[in-house]
Each structure stands twice: as structure tokens, then as C-alpha cells.
C-alpha positions as CSV (number, residue, x, y, z in Angstrom):
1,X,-11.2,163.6,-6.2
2,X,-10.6,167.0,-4.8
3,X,-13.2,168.3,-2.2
4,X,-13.5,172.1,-1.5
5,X,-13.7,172.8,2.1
6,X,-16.3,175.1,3.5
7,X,-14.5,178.6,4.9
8,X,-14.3,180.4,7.9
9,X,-14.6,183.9,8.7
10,X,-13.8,185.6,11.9
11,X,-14.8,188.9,13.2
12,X,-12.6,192.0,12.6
13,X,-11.0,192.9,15.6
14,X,-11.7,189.2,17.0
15,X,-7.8,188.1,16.6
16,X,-6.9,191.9,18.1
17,X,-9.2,191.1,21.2
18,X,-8.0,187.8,21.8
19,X,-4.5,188.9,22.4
20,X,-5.6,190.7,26.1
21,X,-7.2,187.7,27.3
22,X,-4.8,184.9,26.3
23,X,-2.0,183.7,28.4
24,X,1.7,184.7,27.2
25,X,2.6,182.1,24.6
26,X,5.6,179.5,25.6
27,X,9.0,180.1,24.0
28,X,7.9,179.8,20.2
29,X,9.8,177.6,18.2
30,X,10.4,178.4,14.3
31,X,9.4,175.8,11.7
32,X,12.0,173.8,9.8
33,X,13.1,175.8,6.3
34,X,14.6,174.6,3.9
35,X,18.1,173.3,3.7
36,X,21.2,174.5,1.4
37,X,20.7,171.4,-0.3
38,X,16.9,172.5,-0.4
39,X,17.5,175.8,-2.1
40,X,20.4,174.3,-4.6
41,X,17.8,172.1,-5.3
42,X,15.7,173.9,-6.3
43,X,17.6,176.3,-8.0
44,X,18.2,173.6,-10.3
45,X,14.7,173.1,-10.6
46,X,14.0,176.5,-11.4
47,X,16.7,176.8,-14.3
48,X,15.7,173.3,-15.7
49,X,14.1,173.3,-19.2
50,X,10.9,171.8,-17.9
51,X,10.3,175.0,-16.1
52,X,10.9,177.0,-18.5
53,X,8.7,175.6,-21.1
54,X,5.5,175.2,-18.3
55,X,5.9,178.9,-17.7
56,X,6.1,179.6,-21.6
57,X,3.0,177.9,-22.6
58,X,1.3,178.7,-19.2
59,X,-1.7,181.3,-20.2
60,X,-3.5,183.0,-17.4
61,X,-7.3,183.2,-17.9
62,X,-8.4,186.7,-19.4
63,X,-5.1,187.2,-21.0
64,X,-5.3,189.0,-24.2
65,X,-3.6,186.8,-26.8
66,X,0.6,186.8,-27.2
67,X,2.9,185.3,-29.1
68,X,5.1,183.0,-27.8
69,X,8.5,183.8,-26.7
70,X,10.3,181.1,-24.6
71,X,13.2,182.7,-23.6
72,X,11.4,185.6,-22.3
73,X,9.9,182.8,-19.6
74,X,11.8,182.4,-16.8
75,X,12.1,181.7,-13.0
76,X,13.9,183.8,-10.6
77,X,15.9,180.9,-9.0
78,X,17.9,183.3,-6.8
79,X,14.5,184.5,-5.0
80,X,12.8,181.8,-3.3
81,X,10.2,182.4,-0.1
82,X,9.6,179.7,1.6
83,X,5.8,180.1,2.8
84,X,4.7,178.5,6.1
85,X,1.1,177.3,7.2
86,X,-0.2,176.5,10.7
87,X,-0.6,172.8,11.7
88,X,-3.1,170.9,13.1
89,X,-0.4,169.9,16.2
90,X,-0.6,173.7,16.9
91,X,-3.6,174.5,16.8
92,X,-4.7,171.7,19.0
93,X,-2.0,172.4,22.0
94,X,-0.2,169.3,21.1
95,X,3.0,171.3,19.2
96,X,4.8,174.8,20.3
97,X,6.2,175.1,16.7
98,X,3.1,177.0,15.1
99,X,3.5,176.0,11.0
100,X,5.7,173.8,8.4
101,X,6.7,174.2,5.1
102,X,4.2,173.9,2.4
103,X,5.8,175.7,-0.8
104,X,8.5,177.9,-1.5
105,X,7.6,180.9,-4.0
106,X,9.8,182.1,-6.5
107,X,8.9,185.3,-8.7
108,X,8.7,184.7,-12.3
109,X,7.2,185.9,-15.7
110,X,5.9,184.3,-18.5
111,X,6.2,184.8,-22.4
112,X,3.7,186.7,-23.1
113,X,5.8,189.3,-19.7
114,X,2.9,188.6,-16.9
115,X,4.5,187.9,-13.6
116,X,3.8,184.9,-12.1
117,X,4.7,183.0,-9.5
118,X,6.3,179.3,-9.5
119,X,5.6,177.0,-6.3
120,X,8.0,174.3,-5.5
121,X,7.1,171.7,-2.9
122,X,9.3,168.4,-1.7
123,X,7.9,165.0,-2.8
124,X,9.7,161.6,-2.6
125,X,10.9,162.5,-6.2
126,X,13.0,165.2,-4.7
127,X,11.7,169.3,-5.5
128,X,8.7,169.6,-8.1
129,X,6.8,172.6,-9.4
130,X,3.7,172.2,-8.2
131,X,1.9,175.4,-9.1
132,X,2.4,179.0,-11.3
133,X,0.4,181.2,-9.8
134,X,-0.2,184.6,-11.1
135,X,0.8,187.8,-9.5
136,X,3.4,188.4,-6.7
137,X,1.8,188.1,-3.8
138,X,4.6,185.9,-1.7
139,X,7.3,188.1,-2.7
140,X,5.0,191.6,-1.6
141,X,4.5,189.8,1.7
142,X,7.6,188.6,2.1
143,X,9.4,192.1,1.4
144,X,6.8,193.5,4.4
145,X,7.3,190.5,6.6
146,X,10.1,193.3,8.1
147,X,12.3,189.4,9.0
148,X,9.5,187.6,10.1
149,X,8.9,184.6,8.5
150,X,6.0,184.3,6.2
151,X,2.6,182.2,7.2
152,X,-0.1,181.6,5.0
153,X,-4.0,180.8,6.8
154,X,-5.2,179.4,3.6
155,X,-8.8,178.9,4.6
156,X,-9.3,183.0,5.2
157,X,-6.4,184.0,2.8
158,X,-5.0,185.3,5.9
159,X,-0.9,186.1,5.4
160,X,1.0,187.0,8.5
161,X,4.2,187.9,9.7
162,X,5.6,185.8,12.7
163,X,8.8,187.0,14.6
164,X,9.2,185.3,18.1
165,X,6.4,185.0,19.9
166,X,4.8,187.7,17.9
167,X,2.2,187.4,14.6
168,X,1.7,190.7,12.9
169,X,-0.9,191.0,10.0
170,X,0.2,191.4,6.7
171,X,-3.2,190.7,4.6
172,X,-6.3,190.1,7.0
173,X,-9.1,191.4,4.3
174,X,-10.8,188.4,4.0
175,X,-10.9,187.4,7.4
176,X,-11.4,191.5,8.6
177,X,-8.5,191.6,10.4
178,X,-6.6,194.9,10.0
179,X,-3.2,195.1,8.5
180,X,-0.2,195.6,11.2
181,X,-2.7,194.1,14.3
182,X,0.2,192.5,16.3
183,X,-0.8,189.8,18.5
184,X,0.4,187.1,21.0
185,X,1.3,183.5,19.4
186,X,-0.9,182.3,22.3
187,X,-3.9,184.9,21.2
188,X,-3.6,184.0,16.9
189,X,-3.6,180.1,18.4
190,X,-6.7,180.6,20.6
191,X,-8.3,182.0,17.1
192,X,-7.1,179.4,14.9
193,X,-9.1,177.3,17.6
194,X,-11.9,179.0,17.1
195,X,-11.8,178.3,13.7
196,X,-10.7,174.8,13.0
197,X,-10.7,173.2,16.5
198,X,-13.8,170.9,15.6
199,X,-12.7,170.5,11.9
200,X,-9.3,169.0,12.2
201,X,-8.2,165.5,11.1
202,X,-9.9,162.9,13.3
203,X,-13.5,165.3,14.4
204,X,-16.8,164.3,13.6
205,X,-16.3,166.9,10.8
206,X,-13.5,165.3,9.5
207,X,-15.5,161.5,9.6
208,X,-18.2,162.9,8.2
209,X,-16.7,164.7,4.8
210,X,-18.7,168.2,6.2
211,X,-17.4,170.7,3.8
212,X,-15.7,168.3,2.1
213,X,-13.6,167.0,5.2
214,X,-10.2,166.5,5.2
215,X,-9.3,163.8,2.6
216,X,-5.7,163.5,1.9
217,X,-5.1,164.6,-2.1
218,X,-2.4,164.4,-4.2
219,X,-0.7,167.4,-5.5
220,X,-2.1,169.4,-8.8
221,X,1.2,169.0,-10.7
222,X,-0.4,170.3,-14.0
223,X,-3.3,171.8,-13.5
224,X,-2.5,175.7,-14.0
225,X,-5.7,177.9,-14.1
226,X,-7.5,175.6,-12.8
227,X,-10.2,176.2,-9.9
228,X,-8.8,176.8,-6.3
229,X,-9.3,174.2,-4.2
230,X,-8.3,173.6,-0.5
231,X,-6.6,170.3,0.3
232,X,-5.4,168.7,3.5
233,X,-1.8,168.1,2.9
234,X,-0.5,164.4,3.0
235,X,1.8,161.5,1.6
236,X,5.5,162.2,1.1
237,X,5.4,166.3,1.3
238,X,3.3,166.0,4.2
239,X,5.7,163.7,5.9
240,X,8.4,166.0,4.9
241,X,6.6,169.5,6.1
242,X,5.6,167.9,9.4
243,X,2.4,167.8,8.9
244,X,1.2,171.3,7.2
245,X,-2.6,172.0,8.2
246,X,-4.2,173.4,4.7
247,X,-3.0,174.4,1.9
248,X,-4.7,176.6,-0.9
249,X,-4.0,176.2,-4.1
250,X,-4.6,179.5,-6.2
251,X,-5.6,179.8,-9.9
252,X,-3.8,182.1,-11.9
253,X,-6.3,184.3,-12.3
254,X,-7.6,184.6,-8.3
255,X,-4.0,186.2,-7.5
């Protein structure tokens, strides 16, 4: 059964504070992305009929009735954005490489013309479609990410750009962080320390199911619309990722 997991909030200005008292990060180390193989992959996945019918009968909540029109539902296979979270080897000092892969966004609309979002994630299967979000959100990020690649802090909403040894705020609302505070790896680290350094896998929060703990779920693979609900990534996507920390799952309709 999926557990929510209790959030976090941190003070605005708190990540813009940390970054004059933390030592200078190491020499960062950028996650693993996907392959070519990857991306033809999931291209393929994109294009495939399955796809294309989940997107033309997907309905967002609140949408005002349409007719259906398949072949206006489609995927934009030749965008994809892969989307990075922090792991738990990072944030506990144990790992220089601050995220993995946990989904790659591609824009996409549906058949009633909404634009949505498709999220593709590796299993032992090969590439699945594990979410249609609604909205664009990935590809607004990504466009303001200025080359950075883009990382996702789930548990605040929290999206961020991260070039080097540098993480600039794209979206910090939720956690009060301003948009464009540019910090030290070592200072957003130190925060994400704050945050989740007693709740990671293996703390007397995780033993204990506070919040709902950190109980390895399987993936959602049909369940657009439904409720958002944090997981702790595991089994063959986990393995895969190498390890991702969090990872939110959106409903349509929270985009």
C-alpha cells in the first residue's frame, strides 16, 4: 500500500544563508543520463500505440467534457528531459554525485488539446510510461535551467538548476526559497541535511513508518488522476537510477 510521507518546509532565505557558512563543495560529479539507446528507447515508447491511446482516453479532473479524437493525442518523442532527484548517498556525505535519474518528461497533449506531460522511467521490462501529468512544468524548467541539468526536491516541490558545483533556484515557492538564489552544492547539501538527515532509509524514522516511512512501492503504472503520493524509490528502477532519494508522483490536476 502507498504511504504519504509527512513534508518539510524550510525557511526562506535558509538555503541562501547556508551558502556563506558551508565549506566549498568537492569537484561535483553529474549524475548518469540516459543513453542513446535510452532516448531511442524511448522514442519508440513514445510513438507506440499504447501511448497514444493512454493519452487519448486520459481525462484530467475538472475538465469540461470533449469528444474524443485519438489522433489529436500524441507524445512529443523528440523532447525528452530527463529530471534528476537527490539521493540518500548525497545527502548523507557518503556520495559526491548529488541525484540520479528518476523520470524523463516529454511534452504532450491529449484529445480533448490539454497539454500534458508523459513520464517514462526504466524497469526490468525496459522504458514504461509511468505517469501523464498535466501541464508543462518539466519542459518550463528545463527551458530556464540556462544548461544546467534539471533536479526535482520532491518533498518541497523544489525544482533547481545544477551546473558544476553550482544549484540555482528555479521554483522554491513551496519551500520559500526565492527564484535565481544561487548556492554552493556543499550549502543546498547541508539543507537537504537539515531536512531529511534523520528520515532517510535505515533512521529510527524510517523503522518506525513516521510519516509513513520509507517503504519501497512499486510504480503507479495506471493510475492517472489519482492522489499524489510520495514514494521511496526501489526494485529494478531504483537499481537502475542508483538509488533516487524521493520521488513525487503528481496528479493531473496538481500540475
Amino acid at each position: 500500500m502507498l504511504r504519504t510521507i509527512l513534508r518539510t518546509t524550510v525557511a526562506s532565505g535558509a538555503i541562501a544563508a547556508a551558502v556563506f557558512a558551508a565549506n566549498p563543495a568537492s569537484a561535483a560529479q553529474s549524475p548518469t543520463g540516459p543513453s542513446s539507446s535510452d532516448t531511442a528507447a524511448i522514442s519508440g515508447l513514445l510513438a507506440s500505440p499504447d501511448t497514444t491511446a493512454r493519452l487519448a482516453h486520459t481525462k484530467f479532473p475538472g475538465a469540461a467534457p470533449a469528444a474524443a479524437h485519438a489522433t489529436r493525442a500524441a507524445a512529443e518523442a523528440s523532447t525528452q528531459i530527463p529530471v534528476y532527484e537527490p539521493t540518500a548517498a548525497f545527502v548523507n556525505g557518503e556520495s559526491d554525485v548529488p541525484a540520479a535519474l528518476a523520470y524523463v518528461a516529454s511534452p504532450a497533449h491529449l484529445a480533448d488539446g490539454r497539454a500534458a506531460t508523459v513520464w517514462a522511467q526504466p524497469s526490468q521490462n525496459g522504458w514504461q510510461v509511468i505517469n501523464v501529468a498535466s501541464g508543462n512544468d518539466e519542459q518550463a524548467h528545463a527551458a530556464a535551467a540556462h544548461g544546467g541539468y534539471l533536479l526535482h526536491e520532491p518533498q518541497v516541490n523544489a525544482w533547481y538548476s545544477v551546473n558544476g558545483d553550482t544549484v540555482t533556484v528555479l521554483d522554491g515557492a513551496v519551500s520559500g526559497v526565492p527564484a535565481g538564489t544561487r548556492v554552493t552544492l556543499a550549502a543546498y547539501r547541508a539543507e537537504l541535511q537539515k531536512r531529511y538527515g534523520d528520515k532517510l532509509p535505515g533512521s529510527i524514522y524510517d523503522k518506525t513508518g513516521a510519516g509513513g516511512g520509507y517503504a519501497v512501492a512499486v510504480p503507479n503504472t495506471g493510475g492517472d488522476g489519482s492522489p499524489a503520493t510520495a514514494l521511496a524509490i526501489g526494485g529494478a528502477a531504483a537499481a537502475a537510477a542508483g538509488g533516487a532519494f524521493l520521488l513525487r508522483r503528481r496528479s493531473q490536476h496538481s500540475k
